[in-house]
N, CA and C atoms of all chains as a GROMACS GRO file, in nm:
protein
  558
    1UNK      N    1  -3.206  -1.534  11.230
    1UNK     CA    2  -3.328  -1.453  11.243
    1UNK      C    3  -3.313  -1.320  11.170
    2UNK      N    4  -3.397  -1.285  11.077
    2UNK     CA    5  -3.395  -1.154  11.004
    2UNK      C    6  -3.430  -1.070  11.105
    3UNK      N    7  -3.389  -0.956  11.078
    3UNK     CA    8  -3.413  -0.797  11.203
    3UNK      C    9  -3.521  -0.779  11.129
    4UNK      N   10  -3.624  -0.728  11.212
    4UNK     CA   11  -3.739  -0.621  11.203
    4UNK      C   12  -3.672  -0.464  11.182
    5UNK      N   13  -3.781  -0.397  11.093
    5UNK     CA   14  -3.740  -0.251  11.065
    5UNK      C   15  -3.729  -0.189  11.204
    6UNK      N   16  -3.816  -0.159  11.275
    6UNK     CA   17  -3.792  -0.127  11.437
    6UNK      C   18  -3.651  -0.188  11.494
    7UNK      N   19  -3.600  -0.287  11.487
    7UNK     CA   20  -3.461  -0.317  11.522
    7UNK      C   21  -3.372  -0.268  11.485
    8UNK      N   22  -3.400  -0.199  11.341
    8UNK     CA   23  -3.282  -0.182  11.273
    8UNK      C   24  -3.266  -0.001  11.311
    9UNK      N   25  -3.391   0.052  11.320
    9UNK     CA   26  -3.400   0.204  11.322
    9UNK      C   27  -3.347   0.172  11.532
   10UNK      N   28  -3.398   0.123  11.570
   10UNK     CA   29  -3.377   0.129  11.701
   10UNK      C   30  -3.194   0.119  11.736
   11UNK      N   31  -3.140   0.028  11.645
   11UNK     CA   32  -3.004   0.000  11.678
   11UNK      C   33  -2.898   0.120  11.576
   12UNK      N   34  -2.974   0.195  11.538
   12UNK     CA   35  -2.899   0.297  11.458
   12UNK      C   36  -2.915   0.420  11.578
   13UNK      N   37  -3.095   0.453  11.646
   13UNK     CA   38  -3.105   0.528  11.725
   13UNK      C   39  -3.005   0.561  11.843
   14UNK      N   40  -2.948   0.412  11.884
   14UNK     CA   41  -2.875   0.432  12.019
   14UNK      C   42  -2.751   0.476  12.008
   15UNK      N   43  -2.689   0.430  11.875
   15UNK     CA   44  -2.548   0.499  11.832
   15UNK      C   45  -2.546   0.638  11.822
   16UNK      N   46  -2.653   0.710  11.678
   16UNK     CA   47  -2.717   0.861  11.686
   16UNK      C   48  -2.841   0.891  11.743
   17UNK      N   49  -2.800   0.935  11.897
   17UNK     CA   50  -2.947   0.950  11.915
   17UNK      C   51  -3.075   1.079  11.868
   18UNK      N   52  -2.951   1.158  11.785
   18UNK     CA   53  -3.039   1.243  11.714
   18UNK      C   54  -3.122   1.220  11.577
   19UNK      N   55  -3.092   1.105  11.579
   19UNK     CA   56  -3.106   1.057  11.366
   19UNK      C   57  -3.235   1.046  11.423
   20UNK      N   58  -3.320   1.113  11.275
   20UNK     CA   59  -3.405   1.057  11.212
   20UNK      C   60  -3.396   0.958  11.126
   21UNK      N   61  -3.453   0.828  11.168
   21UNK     CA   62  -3.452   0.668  11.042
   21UNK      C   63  -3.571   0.640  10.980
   22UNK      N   64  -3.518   0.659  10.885
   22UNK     CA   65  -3.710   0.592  10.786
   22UNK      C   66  -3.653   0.470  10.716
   23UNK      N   67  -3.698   0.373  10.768
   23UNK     CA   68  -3.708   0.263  10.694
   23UNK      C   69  -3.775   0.186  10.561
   24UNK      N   70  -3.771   0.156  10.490
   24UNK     CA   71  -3.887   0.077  10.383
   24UNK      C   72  -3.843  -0.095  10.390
   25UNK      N   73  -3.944  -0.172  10.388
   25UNK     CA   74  -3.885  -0.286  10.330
   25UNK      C   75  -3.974  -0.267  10.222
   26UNK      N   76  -3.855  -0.301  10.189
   26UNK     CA   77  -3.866  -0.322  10.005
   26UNK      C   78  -3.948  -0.423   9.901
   27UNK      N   79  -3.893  -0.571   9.986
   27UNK     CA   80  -4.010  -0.660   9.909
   27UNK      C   81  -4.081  -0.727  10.010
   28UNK      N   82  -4.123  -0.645  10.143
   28UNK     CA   83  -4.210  -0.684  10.208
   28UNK      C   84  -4.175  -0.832  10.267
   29UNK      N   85  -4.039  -0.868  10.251
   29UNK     CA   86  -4.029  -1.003  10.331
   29UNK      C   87  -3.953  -0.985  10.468
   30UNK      N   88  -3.941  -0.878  10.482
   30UNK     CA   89  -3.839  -0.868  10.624
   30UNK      C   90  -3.692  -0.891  10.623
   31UNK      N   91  -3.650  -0.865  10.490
   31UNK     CA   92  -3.518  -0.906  10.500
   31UNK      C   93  -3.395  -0.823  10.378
   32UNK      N   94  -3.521  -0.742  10.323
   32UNK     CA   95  -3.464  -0.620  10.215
   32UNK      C   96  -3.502  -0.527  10.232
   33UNK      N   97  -3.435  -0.411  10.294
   33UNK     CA   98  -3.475  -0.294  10.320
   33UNK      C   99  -3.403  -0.173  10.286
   34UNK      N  100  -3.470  -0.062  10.313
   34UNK     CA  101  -3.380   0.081  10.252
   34UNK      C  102  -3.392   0.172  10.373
   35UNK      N  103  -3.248   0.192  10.412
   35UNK     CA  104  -3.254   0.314  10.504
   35UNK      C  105  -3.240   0.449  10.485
   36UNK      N  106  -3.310   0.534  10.554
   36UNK     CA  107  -3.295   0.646  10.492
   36UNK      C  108  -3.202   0.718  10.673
   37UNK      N  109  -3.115   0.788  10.703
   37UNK     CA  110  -3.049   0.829  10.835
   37UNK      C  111  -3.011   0.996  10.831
   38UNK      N  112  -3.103   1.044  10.915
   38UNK     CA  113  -3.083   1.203  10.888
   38UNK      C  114  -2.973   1.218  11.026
   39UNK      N  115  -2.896   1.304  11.054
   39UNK     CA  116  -2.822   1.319  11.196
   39UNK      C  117  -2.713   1.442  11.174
   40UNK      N  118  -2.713   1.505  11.274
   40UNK     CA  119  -2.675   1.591  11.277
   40UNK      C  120  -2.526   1.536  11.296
   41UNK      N  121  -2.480   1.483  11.325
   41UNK     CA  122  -2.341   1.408  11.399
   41UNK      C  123  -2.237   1.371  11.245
   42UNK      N  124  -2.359   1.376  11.137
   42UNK     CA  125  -2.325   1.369  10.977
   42UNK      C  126  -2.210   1.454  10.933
   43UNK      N  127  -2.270   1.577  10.987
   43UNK     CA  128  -2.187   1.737  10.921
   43UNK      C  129  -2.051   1.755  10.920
   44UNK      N  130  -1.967   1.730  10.806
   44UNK     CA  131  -1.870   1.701  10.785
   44UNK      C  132  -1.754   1.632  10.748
   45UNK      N  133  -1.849   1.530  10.762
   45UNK     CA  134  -1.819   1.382  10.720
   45UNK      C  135  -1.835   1.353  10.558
   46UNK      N  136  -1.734   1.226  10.536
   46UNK     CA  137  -1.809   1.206  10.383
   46UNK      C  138  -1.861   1.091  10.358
   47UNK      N  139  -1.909   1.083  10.262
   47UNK     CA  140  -1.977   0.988  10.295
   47UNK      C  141  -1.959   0.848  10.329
   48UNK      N  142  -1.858   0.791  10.236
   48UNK     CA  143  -1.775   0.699  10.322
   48UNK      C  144  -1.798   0.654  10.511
   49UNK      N  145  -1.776   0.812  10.495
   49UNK     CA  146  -1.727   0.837  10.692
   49UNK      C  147  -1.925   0.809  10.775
   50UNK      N  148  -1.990   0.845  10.687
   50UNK     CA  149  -2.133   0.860  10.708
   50UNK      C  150  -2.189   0.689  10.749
   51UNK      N  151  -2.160   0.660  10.624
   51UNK     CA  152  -2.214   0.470  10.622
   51UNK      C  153  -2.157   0.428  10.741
   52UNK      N  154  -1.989   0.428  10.734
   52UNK     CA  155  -1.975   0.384  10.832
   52UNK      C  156  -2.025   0.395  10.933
   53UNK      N  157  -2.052   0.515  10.984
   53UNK     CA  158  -2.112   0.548  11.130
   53UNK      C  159  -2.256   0.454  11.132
   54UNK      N  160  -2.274   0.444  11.049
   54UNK     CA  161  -2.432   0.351  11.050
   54UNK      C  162  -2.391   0.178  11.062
   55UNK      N  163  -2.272   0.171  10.995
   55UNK     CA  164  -2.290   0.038  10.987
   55UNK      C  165  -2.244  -0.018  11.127
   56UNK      N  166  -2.117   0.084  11.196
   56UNK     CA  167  -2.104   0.056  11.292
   56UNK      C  168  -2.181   0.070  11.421
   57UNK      N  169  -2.304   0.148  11.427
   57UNK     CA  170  -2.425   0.170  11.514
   57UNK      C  171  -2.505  -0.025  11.460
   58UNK      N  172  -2.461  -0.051  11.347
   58UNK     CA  173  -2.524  -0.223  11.346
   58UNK      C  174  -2.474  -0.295  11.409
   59UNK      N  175  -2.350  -0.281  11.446
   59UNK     CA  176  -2.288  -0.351  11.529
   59UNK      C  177  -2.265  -0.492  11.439
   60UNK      N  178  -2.151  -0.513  11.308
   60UNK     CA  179  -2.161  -0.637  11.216
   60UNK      C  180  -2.233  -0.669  11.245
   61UNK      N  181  -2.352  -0.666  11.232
   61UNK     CA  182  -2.479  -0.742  11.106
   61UNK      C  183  -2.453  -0.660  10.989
   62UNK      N  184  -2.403  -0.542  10.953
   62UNK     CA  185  -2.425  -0.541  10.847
   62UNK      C  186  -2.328  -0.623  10.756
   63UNK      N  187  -2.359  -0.709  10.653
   63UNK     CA  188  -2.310  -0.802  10.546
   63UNK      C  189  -2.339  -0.946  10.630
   64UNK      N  190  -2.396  -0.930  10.717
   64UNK     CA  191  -2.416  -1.074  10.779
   64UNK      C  192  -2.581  -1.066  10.823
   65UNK      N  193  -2.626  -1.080  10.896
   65UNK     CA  194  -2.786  -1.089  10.874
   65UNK      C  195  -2.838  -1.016  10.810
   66UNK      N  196  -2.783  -0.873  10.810
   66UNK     CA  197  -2.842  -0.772  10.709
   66UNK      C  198  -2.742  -0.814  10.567
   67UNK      N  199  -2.794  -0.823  10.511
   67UNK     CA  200  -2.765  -0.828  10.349
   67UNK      C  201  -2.791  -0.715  10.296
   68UNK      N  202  -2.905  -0.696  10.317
   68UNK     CA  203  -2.984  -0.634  10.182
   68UNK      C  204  -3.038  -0.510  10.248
   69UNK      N  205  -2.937  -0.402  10.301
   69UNK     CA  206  -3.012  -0.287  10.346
   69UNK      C  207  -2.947  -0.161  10.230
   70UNK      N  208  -3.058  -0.124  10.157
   70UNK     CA  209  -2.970   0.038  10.099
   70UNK      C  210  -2.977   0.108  10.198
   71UNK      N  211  -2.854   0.175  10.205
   71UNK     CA  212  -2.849   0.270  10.274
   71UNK      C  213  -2.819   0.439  10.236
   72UNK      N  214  -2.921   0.536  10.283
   72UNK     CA  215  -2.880   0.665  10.214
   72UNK      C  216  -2.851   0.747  10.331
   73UNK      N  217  -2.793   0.878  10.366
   73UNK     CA  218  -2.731   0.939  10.430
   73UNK      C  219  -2.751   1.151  10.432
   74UNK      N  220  -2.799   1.168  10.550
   74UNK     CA  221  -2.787   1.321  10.504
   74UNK      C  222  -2.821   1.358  10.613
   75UNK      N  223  -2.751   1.505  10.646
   75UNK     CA  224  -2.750   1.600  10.719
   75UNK      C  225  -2.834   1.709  10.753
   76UNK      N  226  -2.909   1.737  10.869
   76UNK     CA  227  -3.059   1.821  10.881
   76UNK      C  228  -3.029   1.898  10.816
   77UNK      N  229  -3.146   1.991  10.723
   77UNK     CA  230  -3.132   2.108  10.699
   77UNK      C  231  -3.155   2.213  10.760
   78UNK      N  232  -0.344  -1.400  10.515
   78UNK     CA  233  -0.374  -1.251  10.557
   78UNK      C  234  -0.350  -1.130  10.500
   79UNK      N  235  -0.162  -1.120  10.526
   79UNK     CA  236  -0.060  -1.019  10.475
   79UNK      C  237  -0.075  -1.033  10.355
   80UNK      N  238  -0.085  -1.151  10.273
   80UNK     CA  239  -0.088  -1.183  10.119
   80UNK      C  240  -0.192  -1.207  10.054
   81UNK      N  241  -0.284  -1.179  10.117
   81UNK     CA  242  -0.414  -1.135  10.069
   81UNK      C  243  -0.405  -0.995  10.030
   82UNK      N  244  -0.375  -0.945  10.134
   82UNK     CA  245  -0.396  -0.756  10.128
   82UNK      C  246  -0.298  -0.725  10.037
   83UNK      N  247  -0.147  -0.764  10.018
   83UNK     CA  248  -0.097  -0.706   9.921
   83UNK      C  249  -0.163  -0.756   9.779
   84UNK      N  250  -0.248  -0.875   9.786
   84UNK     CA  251  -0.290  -0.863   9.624
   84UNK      C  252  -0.381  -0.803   9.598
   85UNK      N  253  -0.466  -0.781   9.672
   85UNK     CA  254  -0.579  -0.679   9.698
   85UNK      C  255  -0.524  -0.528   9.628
   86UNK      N  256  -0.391  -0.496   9.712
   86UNK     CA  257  -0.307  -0.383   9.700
   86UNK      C  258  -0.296  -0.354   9.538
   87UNK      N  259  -0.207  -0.462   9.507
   87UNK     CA  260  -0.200  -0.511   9.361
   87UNK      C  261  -0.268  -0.472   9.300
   88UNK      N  262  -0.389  -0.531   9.292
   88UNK     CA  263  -0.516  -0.482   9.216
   88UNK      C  264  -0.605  -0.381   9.183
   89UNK      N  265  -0.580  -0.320   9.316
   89UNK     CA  266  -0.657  -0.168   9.340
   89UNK      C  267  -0.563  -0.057   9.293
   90UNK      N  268  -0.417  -0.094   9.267
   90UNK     CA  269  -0.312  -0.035   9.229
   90UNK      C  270  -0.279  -0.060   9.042
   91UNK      N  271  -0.289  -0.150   9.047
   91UNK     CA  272  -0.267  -0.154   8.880
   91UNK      C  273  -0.397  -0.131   8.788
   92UNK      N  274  -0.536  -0.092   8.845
   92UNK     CA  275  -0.650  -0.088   8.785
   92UNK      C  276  -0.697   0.063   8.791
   93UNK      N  277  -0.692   0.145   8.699
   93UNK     CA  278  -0.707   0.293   8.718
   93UNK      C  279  -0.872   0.272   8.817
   94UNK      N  280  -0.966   0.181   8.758
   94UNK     CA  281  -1.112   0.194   8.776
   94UNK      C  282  -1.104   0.025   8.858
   95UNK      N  283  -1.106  -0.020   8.950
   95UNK     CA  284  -1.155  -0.136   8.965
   95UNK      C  285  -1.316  -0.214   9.089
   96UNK      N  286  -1.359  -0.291   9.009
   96UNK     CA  287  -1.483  -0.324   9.101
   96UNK      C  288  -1.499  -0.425   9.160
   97UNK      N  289  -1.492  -0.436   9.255
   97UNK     CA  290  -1.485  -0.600   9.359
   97UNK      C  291  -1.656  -0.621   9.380
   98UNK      N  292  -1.705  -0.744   9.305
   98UNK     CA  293  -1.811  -0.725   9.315
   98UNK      C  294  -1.876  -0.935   9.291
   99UNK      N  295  -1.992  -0.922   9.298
   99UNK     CA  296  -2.042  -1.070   9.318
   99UNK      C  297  -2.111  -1.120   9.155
  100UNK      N  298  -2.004  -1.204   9.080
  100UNK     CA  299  -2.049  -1.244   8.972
  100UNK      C  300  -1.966  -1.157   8.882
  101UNK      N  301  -2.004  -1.141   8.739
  101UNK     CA  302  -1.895  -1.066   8.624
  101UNK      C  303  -2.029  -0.974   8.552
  102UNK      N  304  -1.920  -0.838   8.506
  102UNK     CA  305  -2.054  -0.727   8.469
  102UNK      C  306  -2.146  -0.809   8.366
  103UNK      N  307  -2.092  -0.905   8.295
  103UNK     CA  308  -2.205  -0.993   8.218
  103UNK      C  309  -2.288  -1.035   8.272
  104UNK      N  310  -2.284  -1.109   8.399
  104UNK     CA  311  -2.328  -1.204   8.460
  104UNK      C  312  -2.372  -1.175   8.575
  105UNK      N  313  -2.404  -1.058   8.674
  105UNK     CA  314  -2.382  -0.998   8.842
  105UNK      C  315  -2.451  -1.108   8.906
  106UNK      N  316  -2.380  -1.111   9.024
  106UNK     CA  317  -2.514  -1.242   9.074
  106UNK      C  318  -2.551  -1.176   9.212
  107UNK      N  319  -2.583  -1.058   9.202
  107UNK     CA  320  -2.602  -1.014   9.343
  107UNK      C  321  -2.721  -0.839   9.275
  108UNK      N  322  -2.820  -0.826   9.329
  108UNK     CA  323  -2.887  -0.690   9.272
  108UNK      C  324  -2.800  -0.570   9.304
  109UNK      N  325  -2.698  -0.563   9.406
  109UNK     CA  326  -2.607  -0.447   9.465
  109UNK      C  327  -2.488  -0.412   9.316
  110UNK      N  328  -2.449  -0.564   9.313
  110UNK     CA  329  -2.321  -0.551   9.160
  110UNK      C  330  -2.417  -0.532   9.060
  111UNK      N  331  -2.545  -0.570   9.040
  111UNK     CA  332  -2.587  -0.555   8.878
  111UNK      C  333  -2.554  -0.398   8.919
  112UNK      N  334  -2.660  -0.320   9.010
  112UNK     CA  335  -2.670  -0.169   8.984
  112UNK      C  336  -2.542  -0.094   9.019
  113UNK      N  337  -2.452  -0.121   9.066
  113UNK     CA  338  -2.254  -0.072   9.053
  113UNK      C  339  -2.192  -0.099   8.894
  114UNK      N  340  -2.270  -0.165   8.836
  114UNK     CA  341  -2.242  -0.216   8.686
  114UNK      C  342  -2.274  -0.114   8.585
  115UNK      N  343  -2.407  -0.106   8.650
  115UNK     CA  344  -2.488  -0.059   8.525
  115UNK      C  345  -2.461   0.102   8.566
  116UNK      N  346  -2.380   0.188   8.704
  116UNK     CA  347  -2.346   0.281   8.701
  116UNK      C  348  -2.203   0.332   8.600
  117UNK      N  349  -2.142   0.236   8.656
  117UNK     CA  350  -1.985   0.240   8.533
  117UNK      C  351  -2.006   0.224   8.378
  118UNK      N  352  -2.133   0.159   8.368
  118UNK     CA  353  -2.207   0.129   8.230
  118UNK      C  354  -2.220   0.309   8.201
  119UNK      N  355  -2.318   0.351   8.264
  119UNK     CA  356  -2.364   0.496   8.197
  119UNK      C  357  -2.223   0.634   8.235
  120UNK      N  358  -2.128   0.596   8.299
  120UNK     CA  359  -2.034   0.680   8.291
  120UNK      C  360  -1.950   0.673   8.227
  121UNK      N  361  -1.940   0.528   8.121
  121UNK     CA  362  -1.845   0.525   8.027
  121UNK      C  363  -1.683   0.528   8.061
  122UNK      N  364  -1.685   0.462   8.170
  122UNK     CA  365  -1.539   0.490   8.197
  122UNK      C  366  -1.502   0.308   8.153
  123UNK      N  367  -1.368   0.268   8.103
  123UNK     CA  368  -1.293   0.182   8.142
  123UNK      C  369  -1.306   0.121   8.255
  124UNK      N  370  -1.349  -0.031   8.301
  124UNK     CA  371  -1.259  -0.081   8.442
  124UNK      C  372  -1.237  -0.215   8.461
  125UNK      N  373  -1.197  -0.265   8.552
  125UNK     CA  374  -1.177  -0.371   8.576
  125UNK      C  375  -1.292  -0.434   8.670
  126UNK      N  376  -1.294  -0.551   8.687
  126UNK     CA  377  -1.369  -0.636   8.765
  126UNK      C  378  -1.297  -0.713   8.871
  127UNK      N  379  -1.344  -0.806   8.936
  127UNK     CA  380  -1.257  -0.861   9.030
  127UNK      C  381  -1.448  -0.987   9.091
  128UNK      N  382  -1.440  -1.086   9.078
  128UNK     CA  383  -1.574  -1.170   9.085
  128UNK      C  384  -1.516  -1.241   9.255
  129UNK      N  385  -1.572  -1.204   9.323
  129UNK     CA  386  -1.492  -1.221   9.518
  129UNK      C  387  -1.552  -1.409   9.456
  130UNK      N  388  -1.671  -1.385   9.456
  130UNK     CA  389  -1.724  -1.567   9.445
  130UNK      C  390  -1.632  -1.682   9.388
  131UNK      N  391  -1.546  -1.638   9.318
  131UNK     CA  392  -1.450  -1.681   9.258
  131UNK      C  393  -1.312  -1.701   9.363
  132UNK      N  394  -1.290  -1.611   9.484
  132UNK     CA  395  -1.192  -1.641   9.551
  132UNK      C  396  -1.229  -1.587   9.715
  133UNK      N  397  -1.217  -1.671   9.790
  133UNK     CA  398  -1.293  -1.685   9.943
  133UNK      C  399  -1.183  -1.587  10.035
  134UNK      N  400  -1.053  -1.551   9.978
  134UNK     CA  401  -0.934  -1.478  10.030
  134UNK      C  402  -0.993  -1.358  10.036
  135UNK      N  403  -1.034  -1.280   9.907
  135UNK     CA  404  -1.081  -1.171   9.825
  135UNK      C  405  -1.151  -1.161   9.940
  136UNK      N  406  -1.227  -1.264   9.871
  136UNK     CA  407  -1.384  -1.185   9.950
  136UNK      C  408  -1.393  -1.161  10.092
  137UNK      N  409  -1.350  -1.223  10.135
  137UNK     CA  410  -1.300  -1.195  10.293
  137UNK      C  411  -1.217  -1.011  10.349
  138UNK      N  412  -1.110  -1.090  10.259
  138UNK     CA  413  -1.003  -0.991  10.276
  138UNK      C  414  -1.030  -0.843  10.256
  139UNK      N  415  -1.172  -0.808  10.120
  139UNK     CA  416  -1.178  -0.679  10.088
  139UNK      C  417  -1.236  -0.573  10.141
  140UNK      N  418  -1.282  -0.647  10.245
  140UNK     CA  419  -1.401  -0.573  10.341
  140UNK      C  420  -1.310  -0.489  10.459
  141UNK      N  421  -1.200  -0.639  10.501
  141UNK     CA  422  -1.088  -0.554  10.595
  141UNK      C  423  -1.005  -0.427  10.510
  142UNK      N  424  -0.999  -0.510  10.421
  142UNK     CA  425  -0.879  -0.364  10.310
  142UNK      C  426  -0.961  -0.250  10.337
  143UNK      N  427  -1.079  -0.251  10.324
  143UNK     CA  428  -1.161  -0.093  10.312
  143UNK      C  429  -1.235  -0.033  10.493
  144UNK      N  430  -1.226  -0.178  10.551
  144UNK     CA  431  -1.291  -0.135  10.687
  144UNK      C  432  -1.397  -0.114  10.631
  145UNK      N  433  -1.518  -0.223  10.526
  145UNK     CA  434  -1.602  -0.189  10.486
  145UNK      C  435  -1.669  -0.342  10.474
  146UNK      N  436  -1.780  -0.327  10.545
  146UNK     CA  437  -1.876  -0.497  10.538
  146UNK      C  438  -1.944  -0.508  10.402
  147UNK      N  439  -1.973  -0.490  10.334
  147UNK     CA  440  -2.051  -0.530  10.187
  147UNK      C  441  -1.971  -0.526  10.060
  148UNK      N  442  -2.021  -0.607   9.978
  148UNK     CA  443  -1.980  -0.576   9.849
  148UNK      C  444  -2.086  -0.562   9.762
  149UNK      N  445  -2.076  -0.486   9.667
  149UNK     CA  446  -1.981  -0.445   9.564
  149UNK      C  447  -1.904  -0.351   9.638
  150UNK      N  448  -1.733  -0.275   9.618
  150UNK     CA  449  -1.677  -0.194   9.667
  150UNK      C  450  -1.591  -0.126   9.503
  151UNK      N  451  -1.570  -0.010   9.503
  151UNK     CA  452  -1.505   0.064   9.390
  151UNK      C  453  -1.417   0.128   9.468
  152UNK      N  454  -1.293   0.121   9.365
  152UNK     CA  455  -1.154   0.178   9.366
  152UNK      C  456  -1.111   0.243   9.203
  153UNK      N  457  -1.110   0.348   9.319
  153UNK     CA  458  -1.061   0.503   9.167
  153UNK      C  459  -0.929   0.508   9.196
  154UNK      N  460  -0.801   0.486   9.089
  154UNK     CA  461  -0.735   0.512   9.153
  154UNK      C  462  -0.656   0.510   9.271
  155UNK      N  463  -0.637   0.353   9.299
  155UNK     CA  464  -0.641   0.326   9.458
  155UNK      C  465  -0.683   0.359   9.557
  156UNK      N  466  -0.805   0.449   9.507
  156UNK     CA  467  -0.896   0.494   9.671
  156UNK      C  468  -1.019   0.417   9.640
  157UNK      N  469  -1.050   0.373   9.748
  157UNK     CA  470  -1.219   0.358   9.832
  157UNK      C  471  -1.282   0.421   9.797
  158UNK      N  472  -1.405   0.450   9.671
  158UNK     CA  473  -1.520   0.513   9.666
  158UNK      C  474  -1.617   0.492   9.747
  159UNK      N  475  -1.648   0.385   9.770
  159UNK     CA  476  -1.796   0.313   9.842
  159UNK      C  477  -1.824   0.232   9.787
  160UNK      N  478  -1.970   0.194   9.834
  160UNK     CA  479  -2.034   0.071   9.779
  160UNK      C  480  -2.139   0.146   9.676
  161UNK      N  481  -2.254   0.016   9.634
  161UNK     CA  482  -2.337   0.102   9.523
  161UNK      C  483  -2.408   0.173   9.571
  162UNK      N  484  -2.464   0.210   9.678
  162UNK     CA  485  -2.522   0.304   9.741
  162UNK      C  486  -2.474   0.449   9.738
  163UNK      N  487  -2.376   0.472   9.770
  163UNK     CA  488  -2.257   0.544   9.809
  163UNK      C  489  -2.223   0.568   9.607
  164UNK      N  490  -2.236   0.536   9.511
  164UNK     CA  491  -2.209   0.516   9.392
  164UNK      C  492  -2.325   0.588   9.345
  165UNK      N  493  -2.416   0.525   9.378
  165UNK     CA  494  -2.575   0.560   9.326
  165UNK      C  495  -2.611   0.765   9.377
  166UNK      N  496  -2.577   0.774   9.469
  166UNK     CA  497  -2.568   0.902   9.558
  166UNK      C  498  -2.485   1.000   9.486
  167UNK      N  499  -2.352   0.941   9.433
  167UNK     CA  500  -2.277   1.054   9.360
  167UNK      C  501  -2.324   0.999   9.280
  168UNK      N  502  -2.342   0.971   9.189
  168UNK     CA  503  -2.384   0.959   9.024
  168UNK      C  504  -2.502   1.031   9.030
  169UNK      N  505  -2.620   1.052   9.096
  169UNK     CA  506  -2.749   1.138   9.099
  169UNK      C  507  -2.706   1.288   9.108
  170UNK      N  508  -2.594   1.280   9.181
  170UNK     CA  509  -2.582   1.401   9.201
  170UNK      C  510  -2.429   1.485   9.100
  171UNK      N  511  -2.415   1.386   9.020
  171UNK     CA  512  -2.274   1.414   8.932
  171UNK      C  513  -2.159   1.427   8.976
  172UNK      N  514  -2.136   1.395   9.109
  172UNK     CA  515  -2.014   1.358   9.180
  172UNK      C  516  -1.928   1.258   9.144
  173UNK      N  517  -2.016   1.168   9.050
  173UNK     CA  518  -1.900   1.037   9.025
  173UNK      C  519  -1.818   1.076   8.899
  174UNK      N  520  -1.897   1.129   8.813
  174UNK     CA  521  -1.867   1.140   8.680
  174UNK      C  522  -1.747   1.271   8.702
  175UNK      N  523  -1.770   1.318   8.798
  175UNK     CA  524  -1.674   1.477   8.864
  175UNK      C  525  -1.552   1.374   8.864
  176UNK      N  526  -1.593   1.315   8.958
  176UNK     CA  527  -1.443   1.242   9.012
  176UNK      C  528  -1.388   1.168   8.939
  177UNK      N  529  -1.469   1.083   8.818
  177UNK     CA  530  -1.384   0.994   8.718
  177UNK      C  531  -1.282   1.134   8.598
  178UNK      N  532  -1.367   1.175   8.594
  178UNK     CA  533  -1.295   1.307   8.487
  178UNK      C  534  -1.160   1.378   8.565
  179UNK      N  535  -1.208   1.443   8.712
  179UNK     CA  536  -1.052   1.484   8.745
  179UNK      C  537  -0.953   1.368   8.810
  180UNK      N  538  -1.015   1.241   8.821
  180UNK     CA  539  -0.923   1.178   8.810
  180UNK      C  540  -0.846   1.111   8.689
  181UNK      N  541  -0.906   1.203   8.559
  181UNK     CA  542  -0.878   1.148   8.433
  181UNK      C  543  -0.831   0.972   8.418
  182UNK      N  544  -0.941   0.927   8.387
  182UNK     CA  545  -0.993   0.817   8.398
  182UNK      C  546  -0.999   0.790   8.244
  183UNK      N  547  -1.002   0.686   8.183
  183UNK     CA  548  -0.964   0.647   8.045
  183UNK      C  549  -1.102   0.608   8.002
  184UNK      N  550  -1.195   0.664   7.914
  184UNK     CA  551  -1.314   0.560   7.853
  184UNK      C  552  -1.311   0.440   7.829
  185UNK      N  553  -1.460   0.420   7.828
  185UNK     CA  554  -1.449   0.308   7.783
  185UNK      C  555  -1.413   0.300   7.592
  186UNK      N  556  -1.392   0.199   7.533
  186UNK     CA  557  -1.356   0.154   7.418
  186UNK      C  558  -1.492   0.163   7.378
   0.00000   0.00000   0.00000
């Protein structure tokens, strides 16, 4: 089953519950999308250290149902 | 397992620039490796390739080597850059081309 954008911002929310997530799907099929993850929990980190924190708020799906998520990363201003 | 990771080791060690990625920069068979391609393309550096589709060890194995789920993955120098995302981010912002230069990195031919 492909995740819905709401699943995906929701399962990033509970890890940071301060992030702002903007999602896009990309080609509108539910299964390529671009994340965008604002969080304060960021600051300091690199980015490396950043993704991770996201991928591990996916809890592996990411490279397994999620394929196809870009992911971008940044710290409130 | 163990002999996976040391060739992994191997590789990320004898390749000043190397890219673990899906398909060959001729050929990418994945939209993540074309655009990790076509970044090393406009920075002009030298590198190596490494095609995971080609070996089920690799591809497995490289995700644990980095504690990282996706591929494409880049190694400067035996470090972990990221994926193309993470690639795409410093290159916009001239961070990659920073880091290939003070890591004096060899052009391409």
């Amino acid at each position: 089953m492909p995740m819905t954008a709401d699943d995906i911002a929701e399962m990033i929310r509970q890890a940071l519950p301060d992030a702002q997530v903007e999602i896009t799907d990309l080609a509108g099929d539910g299964d390529h999308y671009a994340a965008h993850v604002t969080s304060a929990a960021f600051a300091g980190k690199s980015r490396v250290q950043q993704h991770k924190m996201v991928y591990e708020a996916l809890g592996g799906k990411m490279g397994g149902v999620l394929h196809a998520l870009q992911l971008t990363t940044a710290v409130p201003k | 397992m163990s002999d996976t990771n040391a060739r992994i080791s191997e590789i990320v060690n004898s390749n000043d620039v190397v890219l673990f990625m899906k398909g060959t920069p001729l050929f990418p068979q994945c939209g993540f490796s074309s655009r990790a391609v076509a970044i090393l393309e406009h920075c002009g550096v030298a590198y190596g390739s490494v095609d995971v589709l080609q070996d089920m060890e690799i591809r497995q194995g490289i995700k644990s080597y980095s504690d990282w789920p996706t591929i494409p993955q880049l190694y400067v120098k035996g470090e972990f850059v990221g994926g193309s995302d993470i690639m795409m981010e410093m290159f916009e912002a001239g961070e990659l081309q920073q880091l290939l230069d003070d890591k004096q990195v060899a052009k391409a031919s």
